[in-house]
MITORZA-366276 format. One line per 3 residues: their letters; for each residue x, y, z of N, C-alpha, C. Coordinates in nm, 2 decimals. Layout:
// MITORZA-366276
A> X/Y/Z/X/Y/Z/X/Y/Z | ...
// end
This chain:
// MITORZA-366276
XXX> -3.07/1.36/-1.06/-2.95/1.40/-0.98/-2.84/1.30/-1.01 | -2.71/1.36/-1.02/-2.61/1.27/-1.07/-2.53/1.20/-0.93 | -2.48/1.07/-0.98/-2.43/0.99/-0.87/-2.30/1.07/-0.80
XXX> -2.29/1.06/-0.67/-2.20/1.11/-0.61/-2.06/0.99/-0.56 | -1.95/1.04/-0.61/-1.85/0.98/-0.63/-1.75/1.00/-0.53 | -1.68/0.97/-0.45/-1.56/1.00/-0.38/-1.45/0.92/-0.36
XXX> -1.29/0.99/-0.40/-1.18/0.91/-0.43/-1.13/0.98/-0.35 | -1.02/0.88/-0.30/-0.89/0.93/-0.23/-0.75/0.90/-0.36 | -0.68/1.07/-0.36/-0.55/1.00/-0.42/-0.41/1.07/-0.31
XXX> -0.32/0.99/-0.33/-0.20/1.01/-0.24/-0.10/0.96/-0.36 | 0.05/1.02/-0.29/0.16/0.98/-0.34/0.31/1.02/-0.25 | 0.39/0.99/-0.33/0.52/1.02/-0.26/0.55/1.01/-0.16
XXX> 0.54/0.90/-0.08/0.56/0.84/0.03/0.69/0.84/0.08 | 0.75/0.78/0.00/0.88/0.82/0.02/0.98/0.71/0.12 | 0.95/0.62/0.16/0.96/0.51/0.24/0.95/0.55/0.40
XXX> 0.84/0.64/0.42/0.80/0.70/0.51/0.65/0.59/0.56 | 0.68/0.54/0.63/0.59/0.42/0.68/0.48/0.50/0.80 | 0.53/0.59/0.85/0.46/0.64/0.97/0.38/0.75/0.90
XXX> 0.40/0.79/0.82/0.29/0.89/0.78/0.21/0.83/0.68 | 0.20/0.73/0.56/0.16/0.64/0.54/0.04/0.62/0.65 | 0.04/0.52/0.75/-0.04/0.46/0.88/-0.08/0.60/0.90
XXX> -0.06/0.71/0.88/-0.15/0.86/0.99/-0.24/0.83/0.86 | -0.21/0.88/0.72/-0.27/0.91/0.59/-0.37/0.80/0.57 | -0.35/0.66/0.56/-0.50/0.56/0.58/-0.56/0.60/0.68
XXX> -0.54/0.62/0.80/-0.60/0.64/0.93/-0.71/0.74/0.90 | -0.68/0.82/0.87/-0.75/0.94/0.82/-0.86/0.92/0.71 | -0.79/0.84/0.61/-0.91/0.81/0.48/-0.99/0.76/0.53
XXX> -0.97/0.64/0.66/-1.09/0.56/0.68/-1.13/0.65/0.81 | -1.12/0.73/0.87/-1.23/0.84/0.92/-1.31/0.92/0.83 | -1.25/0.94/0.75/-1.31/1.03/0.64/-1.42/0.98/0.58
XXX> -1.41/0.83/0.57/-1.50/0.72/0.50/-1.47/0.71/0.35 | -1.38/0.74/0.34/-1.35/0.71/0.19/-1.26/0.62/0.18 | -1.29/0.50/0.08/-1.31/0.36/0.07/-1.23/0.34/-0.06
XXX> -1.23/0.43/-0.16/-1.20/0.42/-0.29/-1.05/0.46/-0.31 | -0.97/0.47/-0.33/-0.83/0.49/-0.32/-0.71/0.44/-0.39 | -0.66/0.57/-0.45/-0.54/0.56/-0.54/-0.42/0.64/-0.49
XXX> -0.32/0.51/-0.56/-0.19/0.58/-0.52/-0.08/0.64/-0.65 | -0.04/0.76/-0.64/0.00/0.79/-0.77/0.18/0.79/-0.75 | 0.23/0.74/-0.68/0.36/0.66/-0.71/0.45/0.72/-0.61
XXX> 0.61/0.68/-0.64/0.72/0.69/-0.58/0.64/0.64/-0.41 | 0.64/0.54/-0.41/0.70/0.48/-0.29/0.77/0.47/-0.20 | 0.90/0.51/-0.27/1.01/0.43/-0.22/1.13/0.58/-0.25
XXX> 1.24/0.62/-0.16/1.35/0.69/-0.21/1.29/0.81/-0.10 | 1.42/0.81/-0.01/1.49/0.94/0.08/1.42/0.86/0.23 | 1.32/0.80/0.21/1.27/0.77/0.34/1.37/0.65/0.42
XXX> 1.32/0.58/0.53/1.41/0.48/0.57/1.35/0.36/0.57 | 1.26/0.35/0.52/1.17/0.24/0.57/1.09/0.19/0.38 | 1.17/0.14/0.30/1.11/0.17/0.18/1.06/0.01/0.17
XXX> 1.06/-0.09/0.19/1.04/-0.22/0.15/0.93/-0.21/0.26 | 0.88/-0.12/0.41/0.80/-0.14/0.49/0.67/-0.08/0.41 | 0.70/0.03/0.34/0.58/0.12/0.25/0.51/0.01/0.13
XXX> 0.62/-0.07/0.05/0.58/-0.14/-0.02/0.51/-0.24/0.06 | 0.51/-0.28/0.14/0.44/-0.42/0.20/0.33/-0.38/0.24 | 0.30/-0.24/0.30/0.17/-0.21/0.32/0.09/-0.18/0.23
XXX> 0.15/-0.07/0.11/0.09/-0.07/0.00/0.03/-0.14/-0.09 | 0.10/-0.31/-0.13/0.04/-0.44/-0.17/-0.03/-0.45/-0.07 | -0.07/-0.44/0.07/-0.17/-0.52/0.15/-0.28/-0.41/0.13
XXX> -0.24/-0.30/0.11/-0.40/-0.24/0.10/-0.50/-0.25/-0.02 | -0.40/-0.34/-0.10/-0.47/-0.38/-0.25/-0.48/-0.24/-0.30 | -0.48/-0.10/-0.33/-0.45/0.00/-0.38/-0.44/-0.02/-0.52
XXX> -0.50/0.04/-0.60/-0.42/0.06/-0.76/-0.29/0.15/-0.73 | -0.17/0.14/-0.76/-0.07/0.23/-0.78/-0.04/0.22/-0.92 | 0.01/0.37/-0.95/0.06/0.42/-1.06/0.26/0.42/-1.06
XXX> 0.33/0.39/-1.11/0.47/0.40/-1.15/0.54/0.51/-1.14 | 0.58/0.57/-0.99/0.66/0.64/-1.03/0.81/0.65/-1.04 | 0.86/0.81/-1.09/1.02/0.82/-1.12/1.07/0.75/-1.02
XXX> 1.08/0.76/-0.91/1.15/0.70/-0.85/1.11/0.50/-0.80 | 1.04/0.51/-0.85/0.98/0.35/-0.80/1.01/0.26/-0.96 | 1.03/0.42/-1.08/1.11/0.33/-1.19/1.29/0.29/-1.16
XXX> 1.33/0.35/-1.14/1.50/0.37/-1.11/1.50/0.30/-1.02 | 1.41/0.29/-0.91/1.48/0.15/-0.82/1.44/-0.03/-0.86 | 1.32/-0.01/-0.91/1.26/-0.12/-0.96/1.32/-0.17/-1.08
XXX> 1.39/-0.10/-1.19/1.46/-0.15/-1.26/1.64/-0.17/-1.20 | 1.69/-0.14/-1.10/1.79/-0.13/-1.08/1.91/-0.01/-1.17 | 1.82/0.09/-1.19/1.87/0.19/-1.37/2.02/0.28/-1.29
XXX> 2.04/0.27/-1.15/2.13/0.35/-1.11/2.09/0.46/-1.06 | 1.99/0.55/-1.06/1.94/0.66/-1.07/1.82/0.70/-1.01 | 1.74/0.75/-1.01/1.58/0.82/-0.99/1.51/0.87/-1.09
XXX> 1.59/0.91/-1.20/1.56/1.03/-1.34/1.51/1.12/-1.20 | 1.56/1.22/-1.09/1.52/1.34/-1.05/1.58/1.42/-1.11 | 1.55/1.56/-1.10/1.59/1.68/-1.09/1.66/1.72/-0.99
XXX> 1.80/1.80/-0.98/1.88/1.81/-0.85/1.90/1.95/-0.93 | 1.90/2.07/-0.86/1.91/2.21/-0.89/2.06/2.23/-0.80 | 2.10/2.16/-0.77/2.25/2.17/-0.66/2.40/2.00/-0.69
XXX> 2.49/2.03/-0.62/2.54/1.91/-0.69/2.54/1.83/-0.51 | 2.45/1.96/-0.43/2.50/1.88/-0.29/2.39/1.82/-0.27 | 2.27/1.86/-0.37/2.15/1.80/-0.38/2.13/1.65/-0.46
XXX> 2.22/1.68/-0.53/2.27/1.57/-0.61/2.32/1.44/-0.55 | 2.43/1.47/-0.45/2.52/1.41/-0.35/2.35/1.36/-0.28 | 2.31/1.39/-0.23/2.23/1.33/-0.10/2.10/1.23/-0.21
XXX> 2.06/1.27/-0.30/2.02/1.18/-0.39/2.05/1.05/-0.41 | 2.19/1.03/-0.45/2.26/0.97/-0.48/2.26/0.87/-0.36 | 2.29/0.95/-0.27/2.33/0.88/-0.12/2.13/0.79/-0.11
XXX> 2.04/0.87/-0.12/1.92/0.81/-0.10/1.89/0.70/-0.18 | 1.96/0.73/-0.31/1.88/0.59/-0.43/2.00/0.44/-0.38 | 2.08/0.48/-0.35/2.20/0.38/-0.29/2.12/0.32/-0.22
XXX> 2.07/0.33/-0.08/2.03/0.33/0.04/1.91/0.24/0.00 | 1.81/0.28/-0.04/1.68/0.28/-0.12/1.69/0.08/-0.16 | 1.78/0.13/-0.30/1.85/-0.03/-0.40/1.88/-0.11/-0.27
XXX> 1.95/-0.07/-0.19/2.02/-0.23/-0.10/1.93/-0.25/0.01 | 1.84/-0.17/0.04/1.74/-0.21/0.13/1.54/-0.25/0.07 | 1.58/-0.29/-0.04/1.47/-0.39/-0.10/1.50/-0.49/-0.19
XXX> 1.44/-0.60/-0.19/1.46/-0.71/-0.28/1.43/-0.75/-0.41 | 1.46/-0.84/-0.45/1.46/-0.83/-0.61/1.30/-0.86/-0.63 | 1.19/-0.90/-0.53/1.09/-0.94/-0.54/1.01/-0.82/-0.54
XXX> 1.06/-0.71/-0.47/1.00/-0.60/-0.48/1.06/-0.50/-0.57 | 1.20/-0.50/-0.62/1.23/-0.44/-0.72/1.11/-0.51/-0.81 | 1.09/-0.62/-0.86/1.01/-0.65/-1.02/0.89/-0.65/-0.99
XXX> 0.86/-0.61/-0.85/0.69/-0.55/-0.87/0.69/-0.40/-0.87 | 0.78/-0.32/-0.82/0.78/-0.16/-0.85/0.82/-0.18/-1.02 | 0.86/-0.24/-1.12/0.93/-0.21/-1.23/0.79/-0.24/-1.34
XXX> 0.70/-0.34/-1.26/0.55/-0.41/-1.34/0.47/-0.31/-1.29 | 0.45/-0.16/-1.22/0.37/-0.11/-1.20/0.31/-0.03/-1.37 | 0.22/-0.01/-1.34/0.16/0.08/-1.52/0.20/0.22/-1.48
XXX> 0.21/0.28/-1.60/0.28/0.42/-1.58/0.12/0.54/-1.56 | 0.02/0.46/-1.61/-0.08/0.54/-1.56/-0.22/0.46/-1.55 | -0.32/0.53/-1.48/-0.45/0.45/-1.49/-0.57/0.51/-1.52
XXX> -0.66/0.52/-1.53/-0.78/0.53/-1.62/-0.90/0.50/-1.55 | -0.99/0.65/-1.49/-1.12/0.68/-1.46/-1.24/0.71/-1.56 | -1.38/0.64/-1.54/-1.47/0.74/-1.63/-1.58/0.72/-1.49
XXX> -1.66/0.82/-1.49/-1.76/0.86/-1.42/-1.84/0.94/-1.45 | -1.98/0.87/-1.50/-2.06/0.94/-1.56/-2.02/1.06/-1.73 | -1.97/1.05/-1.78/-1.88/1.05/-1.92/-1.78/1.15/-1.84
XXX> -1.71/1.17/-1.75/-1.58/1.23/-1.68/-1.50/1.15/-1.72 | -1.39/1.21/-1.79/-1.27/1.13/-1.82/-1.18/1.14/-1.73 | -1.10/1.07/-1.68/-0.98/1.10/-1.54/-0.84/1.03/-1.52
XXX> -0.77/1.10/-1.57/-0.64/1.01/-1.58/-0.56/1.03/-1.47 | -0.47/0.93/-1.42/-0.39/0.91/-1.30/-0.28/0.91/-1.35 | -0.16/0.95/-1.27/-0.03/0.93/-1.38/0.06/0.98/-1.24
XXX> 0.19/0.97/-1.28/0.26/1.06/-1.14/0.30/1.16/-1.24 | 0.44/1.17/-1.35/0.46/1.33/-1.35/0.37/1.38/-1.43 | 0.31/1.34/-1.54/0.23/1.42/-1.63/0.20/1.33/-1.72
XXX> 0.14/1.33/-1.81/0.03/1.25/-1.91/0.16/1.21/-2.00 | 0.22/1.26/-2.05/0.37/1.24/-2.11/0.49/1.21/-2.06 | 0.53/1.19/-1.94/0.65/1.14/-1.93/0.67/1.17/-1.72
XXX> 0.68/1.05/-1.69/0.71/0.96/-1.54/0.74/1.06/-1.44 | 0.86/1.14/-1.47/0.92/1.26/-1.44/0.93/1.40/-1.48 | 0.82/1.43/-1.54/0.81/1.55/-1.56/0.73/1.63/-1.44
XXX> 0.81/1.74/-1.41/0.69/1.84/-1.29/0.60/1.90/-1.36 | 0.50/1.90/-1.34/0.40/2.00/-1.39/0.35/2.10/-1.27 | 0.45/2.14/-1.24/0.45/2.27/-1.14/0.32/2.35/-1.12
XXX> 0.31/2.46/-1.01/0.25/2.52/-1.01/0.21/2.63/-1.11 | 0.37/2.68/-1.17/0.35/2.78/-1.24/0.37/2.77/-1.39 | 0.27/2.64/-1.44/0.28/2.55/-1.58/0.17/2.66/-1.64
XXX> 0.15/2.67/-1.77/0.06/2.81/-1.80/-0.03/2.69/-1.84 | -0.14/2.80/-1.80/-0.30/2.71/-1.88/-0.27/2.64/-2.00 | -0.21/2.73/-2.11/-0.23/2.71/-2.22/-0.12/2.52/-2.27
XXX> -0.07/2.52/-2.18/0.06/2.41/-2.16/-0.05/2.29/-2.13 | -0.06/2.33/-2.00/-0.20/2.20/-1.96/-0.31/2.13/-1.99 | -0.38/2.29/-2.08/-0.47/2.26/-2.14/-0.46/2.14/-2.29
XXX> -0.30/2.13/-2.34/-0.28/2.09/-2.47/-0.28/1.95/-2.38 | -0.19/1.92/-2.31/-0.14/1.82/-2.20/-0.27/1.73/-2.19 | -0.39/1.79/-2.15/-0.52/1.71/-2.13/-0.59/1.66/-2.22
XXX> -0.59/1.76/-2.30/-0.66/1.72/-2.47/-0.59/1.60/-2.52 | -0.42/1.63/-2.56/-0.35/1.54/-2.65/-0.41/1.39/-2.55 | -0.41/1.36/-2.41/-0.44/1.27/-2.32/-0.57/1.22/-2.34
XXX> -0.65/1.31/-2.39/-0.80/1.27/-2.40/-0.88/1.25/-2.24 | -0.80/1.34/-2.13/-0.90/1.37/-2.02/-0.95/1.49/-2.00 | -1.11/1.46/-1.93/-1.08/1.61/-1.88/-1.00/1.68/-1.70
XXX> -0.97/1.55/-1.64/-0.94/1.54/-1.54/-0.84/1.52/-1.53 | -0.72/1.52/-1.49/-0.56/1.47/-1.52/-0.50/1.50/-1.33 | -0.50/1.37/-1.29/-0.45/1.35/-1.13/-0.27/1.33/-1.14
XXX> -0.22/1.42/-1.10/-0.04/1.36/-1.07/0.02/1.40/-0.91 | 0.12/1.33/-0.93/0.16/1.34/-0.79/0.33/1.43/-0.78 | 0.43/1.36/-0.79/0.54/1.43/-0.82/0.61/1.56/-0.77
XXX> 0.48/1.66/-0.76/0.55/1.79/-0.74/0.54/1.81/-0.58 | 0.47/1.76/-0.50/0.52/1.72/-0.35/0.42/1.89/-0.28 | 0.33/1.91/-0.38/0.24/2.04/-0.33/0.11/2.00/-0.38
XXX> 0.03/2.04/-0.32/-0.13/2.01/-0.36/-0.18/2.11/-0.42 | -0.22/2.09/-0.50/-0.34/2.19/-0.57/-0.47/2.14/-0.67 | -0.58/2.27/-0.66/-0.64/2.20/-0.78/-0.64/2.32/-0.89
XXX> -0.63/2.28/-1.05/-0.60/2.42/-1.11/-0.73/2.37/-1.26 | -0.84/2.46/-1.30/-0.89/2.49/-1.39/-0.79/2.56/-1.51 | -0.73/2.48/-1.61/-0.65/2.61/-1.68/-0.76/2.63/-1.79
XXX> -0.85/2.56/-1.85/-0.98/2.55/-1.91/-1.07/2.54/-1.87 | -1.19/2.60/-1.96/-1.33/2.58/-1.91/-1.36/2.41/-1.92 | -1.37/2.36/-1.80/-1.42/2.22/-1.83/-1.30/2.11/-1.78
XXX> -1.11/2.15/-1.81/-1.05/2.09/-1.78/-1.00/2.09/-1.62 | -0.94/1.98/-1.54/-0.90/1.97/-1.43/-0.76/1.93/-1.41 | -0.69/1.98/-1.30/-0.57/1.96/-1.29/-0.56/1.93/-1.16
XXX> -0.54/1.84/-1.09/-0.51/1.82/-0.93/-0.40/1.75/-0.91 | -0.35/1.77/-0.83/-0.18/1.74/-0.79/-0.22/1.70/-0.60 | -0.18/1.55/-0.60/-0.19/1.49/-0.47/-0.12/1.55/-0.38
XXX> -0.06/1.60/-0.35/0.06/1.69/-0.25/0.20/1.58/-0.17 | 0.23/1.54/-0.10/0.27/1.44/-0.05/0.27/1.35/0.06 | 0.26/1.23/0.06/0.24/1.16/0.19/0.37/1.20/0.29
XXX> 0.49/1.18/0.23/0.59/1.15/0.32/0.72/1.26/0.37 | 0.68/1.35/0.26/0.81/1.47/0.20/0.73/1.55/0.15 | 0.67/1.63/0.24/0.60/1.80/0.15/0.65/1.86/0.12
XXX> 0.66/1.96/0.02/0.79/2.09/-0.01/0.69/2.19/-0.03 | 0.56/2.16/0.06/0.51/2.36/0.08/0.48/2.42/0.25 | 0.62/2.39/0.29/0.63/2.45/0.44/0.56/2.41/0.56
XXX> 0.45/2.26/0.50/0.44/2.22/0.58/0.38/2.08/0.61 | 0.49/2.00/0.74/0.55/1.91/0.72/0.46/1.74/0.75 | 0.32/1.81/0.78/0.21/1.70/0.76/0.22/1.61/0.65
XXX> 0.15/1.50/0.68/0.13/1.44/0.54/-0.01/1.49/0.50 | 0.00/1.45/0.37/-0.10/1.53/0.29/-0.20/1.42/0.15 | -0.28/1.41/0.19/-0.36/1.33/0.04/-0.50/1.41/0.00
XXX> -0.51/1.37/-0.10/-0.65/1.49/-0.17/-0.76/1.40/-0.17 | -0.87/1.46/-0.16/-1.00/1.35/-0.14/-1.08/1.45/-0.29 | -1.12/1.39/-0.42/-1.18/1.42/-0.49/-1.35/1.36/-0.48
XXX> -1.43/1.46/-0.51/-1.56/1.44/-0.50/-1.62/1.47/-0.64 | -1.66/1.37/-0.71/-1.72/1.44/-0.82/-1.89/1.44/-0.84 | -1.96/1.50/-0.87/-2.14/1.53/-0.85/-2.20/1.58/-0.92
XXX> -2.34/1.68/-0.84/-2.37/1.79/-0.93/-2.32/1.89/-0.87 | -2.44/2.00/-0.91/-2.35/2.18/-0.84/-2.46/2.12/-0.68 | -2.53/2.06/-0.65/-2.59/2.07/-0.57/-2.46/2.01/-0.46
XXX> -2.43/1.90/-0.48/-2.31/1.88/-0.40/-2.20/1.92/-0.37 | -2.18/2.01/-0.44/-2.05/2.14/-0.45/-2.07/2.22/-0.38 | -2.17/2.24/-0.34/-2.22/2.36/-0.28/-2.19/2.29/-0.07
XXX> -2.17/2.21/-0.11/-2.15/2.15/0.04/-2.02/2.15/0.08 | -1.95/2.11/0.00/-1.80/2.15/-0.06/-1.72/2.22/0.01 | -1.62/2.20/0.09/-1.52/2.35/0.05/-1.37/2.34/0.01
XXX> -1.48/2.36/-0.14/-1.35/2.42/-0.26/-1.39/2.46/-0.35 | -1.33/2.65/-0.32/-1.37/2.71/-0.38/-1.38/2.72/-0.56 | -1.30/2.66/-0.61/-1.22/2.58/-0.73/-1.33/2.50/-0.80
XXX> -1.43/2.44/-0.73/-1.51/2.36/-0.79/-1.57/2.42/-0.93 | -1.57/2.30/-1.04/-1.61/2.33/-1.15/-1.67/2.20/-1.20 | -1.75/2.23/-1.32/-1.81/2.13/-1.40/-1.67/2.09/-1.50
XXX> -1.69/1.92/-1.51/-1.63/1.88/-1.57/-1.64/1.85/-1.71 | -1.56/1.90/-1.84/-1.60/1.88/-1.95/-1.75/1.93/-1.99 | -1.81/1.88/-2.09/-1.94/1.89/-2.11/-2.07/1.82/-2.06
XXX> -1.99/1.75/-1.93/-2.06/1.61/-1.92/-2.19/1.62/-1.79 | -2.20/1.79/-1.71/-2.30/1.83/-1.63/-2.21/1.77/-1.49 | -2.12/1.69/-1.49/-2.02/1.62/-1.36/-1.94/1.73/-1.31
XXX> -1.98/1.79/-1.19/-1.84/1.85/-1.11/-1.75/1.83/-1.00 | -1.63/1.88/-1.04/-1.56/1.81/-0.95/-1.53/1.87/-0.84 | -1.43/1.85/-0.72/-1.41/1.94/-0.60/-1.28/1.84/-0.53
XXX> -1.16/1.90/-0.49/-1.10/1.87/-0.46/-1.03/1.92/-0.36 | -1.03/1.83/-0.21/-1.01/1.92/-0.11/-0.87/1.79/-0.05 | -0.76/1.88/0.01/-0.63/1.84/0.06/-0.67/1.81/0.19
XXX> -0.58/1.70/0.25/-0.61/1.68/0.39/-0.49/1.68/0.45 | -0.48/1.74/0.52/-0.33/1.76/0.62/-0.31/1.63/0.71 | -0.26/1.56/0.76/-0.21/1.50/0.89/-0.08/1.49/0.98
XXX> -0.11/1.52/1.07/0.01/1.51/1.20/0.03/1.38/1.18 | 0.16/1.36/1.20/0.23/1.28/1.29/0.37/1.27/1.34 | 0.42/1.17/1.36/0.53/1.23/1.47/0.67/1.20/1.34
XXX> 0.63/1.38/1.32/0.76/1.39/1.20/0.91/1.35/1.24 | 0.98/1.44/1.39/1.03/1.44/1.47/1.12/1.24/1.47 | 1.01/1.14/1.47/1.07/1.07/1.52/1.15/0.94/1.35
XXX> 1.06/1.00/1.29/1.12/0.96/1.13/1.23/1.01/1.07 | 1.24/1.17/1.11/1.36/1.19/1.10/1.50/1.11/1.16 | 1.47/1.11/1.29/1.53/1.00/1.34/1.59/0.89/1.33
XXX> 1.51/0.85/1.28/1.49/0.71/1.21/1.57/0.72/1.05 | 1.55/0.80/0.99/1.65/0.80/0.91/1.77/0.86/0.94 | 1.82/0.93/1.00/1.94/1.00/1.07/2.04/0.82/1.11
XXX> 1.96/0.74/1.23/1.97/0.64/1.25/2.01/0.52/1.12 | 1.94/0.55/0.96/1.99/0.48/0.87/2.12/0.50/0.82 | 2.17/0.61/0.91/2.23/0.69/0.77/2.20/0.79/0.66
XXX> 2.08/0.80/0.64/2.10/0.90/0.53/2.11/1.05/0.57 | 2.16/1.10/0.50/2.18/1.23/0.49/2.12/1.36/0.57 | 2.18/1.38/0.63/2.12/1.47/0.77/2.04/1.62/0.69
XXX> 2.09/1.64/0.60/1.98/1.73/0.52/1.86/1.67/0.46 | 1.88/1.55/0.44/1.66/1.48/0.41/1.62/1.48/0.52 | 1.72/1.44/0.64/1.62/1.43/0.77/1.56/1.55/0.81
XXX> 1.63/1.70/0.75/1.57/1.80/0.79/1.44/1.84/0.73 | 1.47/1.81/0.59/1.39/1.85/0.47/1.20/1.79/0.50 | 1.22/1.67/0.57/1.10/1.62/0.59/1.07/1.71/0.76
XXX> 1.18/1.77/0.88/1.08/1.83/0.91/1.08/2.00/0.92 | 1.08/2.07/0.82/1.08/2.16/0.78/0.98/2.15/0.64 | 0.88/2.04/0.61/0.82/2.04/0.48/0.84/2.12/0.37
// end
């Protein structure tokens, strides 16, 4: 019988401190003990130097993301994607906000984070990364073709590949054997809804899959390891963060955006 594994990953917090405290709360009901954070910290939330201080106290491995690079180097920017120029504007307004409300002690520890980290379990290979195996900021969306992701994991040498970034959860088989799971977000969801959200991965045999619910479950690689990956929703008081950043100043369209997920 193969050892039974269980990880928590989260990301995109967003300097959202209160959904953060729901999302541990939760892991440690859950009883899972093991836990990764796959980046962006910090940007649109109000509270970004609060996320960093808890994050260092939970001792967490974190991964580097786009946005925790552009503020931690001071680069000006996020490297985001803005599909609007009013989306752009409030960006802008966020990474401003973001830079003057943390310090240079925590800029050069977001700028020292590694851009990715490195699982083996039982010969499962598992890479952590925020946008994709090649580059900080890339989305690897929902509607990336197998054939795209499948090259993505190979050239990476996993069979597992964990990112955060795209602010939606999923888990996707685009090969027999390879894995694709996307953390969803702690602090800023963009799939309608406005919980925080972290993935609890299980990896085992089919005997423990079978306990599972996810339907998705597959053997990993050649290695007889399967994996399963199930999203966890949490309440909390969205309503009063928005607030709270409304109260900072920023941009009365992020305050919506976090509660409209």
């Amino acid at each position: 019988m193969l050892k039974t594994r269980r990880f928590a990953l989260y990301s995109d917090v967003h300097g959202n401190v209160s959904a953060l405290e729901a999302v541990y709360q939760d892991m440690d009901d859950a009883g899972v003990l093991e836990r990764y954070c796959l980046g962006d910290l910090v940007g649109y939330g109000a509270d970004p130097a609060g996320v960093i201080e808890r994050v260092r106290r939970s001792g967490d491995p974190v991964v580097q993301g786009n946005y925790d690079r552009g503020v931690g180097g001071r680069l000006g920017d996020c490297g985001c994607y803005y599909a609007t120029e009013q989306a752009r504007a409030d960006g802008q307004a966020s990474y401003d906000f973001t830079s003057a409300n943390i310090d240079d002690v925590d800029a050069e520890w977001l700028a020292a984070l590694p851009v990715e980290l490195r699982l083996e379990h039982q010969g499962a290979r598992v890479l952590l990364c925020h946008g994709s195996p090649r580059k900080v900021n890339e989305y690897l969306l929902p509607d990336r073709t197998d054939s795209q992701l499948e090259r993505l994991a190979r050239e990476a040498s996993a069979e597992v590949v964990c990112v955060g970034h795209v602010h939606v959860p999923y888990h996707r088989t685009p090969a027999p054997g390879i894995h694709y799971v996307s953390s969803g977000s702690v602090g800023k969801p963009k799939d309608g809804d406005p919980r925080a959200c972290w993935v609890e991965l299980v990896l085992g045999d089919a005997e423990v899959m079978a306990a599972v619910n996810d339907s998705s479950a597959a053997v990993v690689g050649a290695t007889g390891v399967w994996l399963a990956a199930i999203a966890h929703r949490v309440p909390y008081a969205v309503d009063v963060e928005a607030a709270a950043m409304r109260a900072a100043g920023l941009p009365e369209s992020l305050a919506r955006a976090i509660l409209a997920g």
